[in-house]
N, C-alpha and C positions, 0 to 999 in steps of 0.2 A: 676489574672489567675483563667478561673473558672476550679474545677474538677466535670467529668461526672464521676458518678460509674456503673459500669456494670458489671451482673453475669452470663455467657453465653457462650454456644459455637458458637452460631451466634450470639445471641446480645438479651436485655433487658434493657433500660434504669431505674435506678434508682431515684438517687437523686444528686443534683447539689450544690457544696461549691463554697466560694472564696479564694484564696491562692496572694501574692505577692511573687514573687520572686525579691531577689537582685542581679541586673546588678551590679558588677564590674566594670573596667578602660576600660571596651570595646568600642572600638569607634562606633558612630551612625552605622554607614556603618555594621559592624558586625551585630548590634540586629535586623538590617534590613535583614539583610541575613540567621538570625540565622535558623538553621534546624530542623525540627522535628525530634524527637530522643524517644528511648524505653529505661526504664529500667525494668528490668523481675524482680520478688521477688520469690523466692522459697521456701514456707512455709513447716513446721517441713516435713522429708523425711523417718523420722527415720522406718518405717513399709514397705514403698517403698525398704529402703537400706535391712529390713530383711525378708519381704515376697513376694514384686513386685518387683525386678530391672527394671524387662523390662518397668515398669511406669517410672520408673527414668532415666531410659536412654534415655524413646522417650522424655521426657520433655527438656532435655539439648541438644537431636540432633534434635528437634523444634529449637530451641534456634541459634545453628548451623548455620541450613536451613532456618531462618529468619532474620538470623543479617544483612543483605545488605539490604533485604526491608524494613525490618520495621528501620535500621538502632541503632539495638541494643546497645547501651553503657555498660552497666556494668550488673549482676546478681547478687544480695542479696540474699544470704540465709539465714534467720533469726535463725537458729537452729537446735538443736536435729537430725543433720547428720543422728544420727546413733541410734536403740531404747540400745544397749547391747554394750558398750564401750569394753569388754573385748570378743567380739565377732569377731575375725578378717574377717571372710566372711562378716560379715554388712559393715566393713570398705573398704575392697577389692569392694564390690556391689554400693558403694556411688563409689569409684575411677575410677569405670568402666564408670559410667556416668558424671560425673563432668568434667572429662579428668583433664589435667596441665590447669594451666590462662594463657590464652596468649595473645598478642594484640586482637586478634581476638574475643575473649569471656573472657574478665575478669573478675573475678569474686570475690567474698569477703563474709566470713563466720561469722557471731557472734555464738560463741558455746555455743551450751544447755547445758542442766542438765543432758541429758543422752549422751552426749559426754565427760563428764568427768568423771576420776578416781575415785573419791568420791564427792559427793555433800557437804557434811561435809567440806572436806580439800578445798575441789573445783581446787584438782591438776586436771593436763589436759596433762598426759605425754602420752599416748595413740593418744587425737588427734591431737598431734603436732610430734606424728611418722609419720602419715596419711597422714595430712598437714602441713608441716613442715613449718618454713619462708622461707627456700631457696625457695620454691614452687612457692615464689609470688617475691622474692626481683629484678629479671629481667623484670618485668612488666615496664614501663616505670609510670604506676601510682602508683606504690607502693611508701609511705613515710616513715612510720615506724612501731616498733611495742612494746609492753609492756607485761611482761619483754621484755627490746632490743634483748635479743636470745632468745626468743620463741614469739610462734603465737596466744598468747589466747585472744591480742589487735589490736588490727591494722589498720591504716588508709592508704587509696588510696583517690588521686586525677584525676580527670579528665576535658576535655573541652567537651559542647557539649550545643549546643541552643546558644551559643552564648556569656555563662557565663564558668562562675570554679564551679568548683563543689567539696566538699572534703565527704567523706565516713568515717565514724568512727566505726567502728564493737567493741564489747564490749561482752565479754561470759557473761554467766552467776550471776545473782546476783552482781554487779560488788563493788569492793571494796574500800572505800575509796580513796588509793591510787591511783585506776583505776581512780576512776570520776577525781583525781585532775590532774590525765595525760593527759584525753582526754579534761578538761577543757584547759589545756595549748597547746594541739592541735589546738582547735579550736580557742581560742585566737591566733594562730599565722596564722591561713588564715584568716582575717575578710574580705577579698572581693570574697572569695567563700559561696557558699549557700551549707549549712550544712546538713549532715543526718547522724540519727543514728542507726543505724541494732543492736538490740540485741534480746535476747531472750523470756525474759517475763518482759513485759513493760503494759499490760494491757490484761483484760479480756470483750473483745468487746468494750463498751464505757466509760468501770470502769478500771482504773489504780489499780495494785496490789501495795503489798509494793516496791517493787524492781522499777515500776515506778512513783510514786511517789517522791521516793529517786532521780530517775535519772532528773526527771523533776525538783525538788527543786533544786539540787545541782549540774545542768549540764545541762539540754535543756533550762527552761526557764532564766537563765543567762547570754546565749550568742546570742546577736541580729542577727546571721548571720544564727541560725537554721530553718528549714524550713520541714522537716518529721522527722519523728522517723518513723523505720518498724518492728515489733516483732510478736512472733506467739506462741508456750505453746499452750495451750488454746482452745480447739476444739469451735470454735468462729470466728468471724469478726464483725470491725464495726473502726469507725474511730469518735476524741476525736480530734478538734479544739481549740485551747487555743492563747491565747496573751503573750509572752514571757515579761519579766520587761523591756528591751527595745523597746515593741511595735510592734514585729514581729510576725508576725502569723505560729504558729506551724502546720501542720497535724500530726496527731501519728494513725497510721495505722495498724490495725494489723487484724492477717488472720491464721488461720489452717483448715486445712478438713481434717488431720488425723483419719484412721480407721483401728483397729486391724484385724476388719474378715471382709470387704469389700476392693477389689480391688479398685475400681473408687475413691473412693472420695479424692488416696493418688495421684492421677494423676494429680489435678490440682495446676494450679502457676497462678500469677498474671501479666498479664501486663499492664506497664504502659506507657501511650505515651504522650509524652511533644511537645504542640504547641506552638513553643514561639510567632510566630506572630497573630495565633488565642487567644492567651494566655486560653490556655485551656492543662488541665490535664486528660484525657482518659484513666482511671482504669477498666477491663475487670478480670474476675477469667474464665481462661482456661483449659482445656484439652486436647492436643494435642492424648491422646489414649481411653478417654470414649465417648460413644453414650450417655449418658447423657446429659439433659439440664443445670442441675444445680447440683454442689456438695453436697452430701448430709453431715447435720450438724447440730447444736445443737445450738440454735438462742438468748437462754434466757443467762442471765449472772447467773440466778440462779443455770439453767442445766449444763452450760457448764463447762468442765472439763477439767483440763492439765495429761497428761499422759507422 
């Protein structure tokens, strides 16, 4: 599969990888049939939920107004909901545009650093008022979550192109415990192709410690991974690797967060999976800037997490 990237509100080609993806028990007939399908990423919102809604809400009622054509499957939000966890209006201003997950626009969170109660404790009692697990457990993708009664973990599955697909969201800095929960997640679908949404997993093309950790001790160990997507990091850039079973990773990651500029908290990512062209179509959007291109901070030396 090759991925095209692109940074655009009408389009600019970038630069072109290769990706394999793992077909499943799907019969020929399927992978011949399979459909083109979007997944949207929604990088940190946290300035959007406390200074723009209205960026955040057109980005989700894009999202909306496009799921039939572009035939949207899922929304990843890689973090940082919210800039002020103990600010109920940021929480209220994300809920306004995110809406409930429903068949219709499902969606899946890995929580920041500033969505929790203390970065120290790394409790997350605040964003599991917000977003609770009942929020997601009627999804027909929802599988489970860590803790089992609360939402700071949690995996969704879905079909689409032709394969399975499993989702693994992972807050913050994730712990031990976590990596060895979601390692036995993903050991238990090996014929779905894997991805992981968390939060700060790398800084453009350099992995922090937190990815690092998550690479050594959970992506590169399970042969069925195929992205990581994370954000932190006022950055982009994306970090190809061979997992110990020989599968090739993307790890993906993306912020245009801005404290005193509207535009640049506007844009999300979409991605378009061709399973029969076998091509991955990466695009950074805006559905509300006249802008061409987000503005952002390119160096790994300059760039910064907030």
């Amino acid at each position: 599969m090759r991925i095209t990237k692109t940074t655009r509100l009408l389009g600019a080609a970038l630069t072109a990888l290769m990706v394999t993806v793992l077909h499943g028990p799907a019969a020929p007939a399927q992978a011949l049939a399979a459909e083109t399908f979007t997944i949207v990423m929604l990088p940190d919102t946290q300035y959007a939920s406390e200074y723009w809604p209205e960026v955040y809400r057109a980005q989700m009622q894009w999202v909306a107004d496009q799921r039939t054509a572009r035939n949207i499957k899922y929304v990843l939000h890689v973090g940082d909901v919210v800039d002020n966890s103990d600010q109920l209006a940021q929480w209220n201003n994300s809920k306004s545009a995110m809406g409930l997950p429903t068949d219709d626009v499902p969606y899946i969170i890995g929580p920041g650093n500033h969505d929790l109660d203390s970065v120290t404790t790394r409790a997350a009692t605040r964003y599991n008022t917000h977003y609770p697990r009942s929020n997601f457990t009627a999804l027909p993708s929802f599988g489970g979550t860590y803790p089992a009664n609360q939402n700071d973990n949690t995996y969704h599955t879905f079909s689409a192109g032709g394969v399975d697909w499993l989702v693994v969201a992972m807050k913050y800095a994730p712990s031990a415990a976590e990596i060895t929960w979601a390692n036995s997640v993903v050991a238990a679908h090996p014929n779905h192709n894997a991805i992981l949404v968390t939060h700060a997993y790398q800084n453009g093309t350099t992995k922090d410690t937190n990815g690092n950790n998550l690479w050594t001790n959970l992506v590169s160990k399970q042969g069925n991974f195929r992205f990581t997507f994370s954000g932190h990091y006022v950055n982009a850039g994306v970090i190809t690797q061979q997992g110990t079973k020989g599968n090739t990773v993307h790890q993906i990651q993306a912020d245009y967060q801005n404290s005193s500029q509207r535009d640049p908290n506007s844009f999300l990512r979409i991605m378009t999976v061709d399973p029969n062209a076998k091509t991955l179509d990466v695009k950074t959007y805006s559905p509300s800037s006249t802008r061409t291109r987000p503005t952002r901070r390119t160096s790994s030396s300059s760039a910064t997490s907030t």
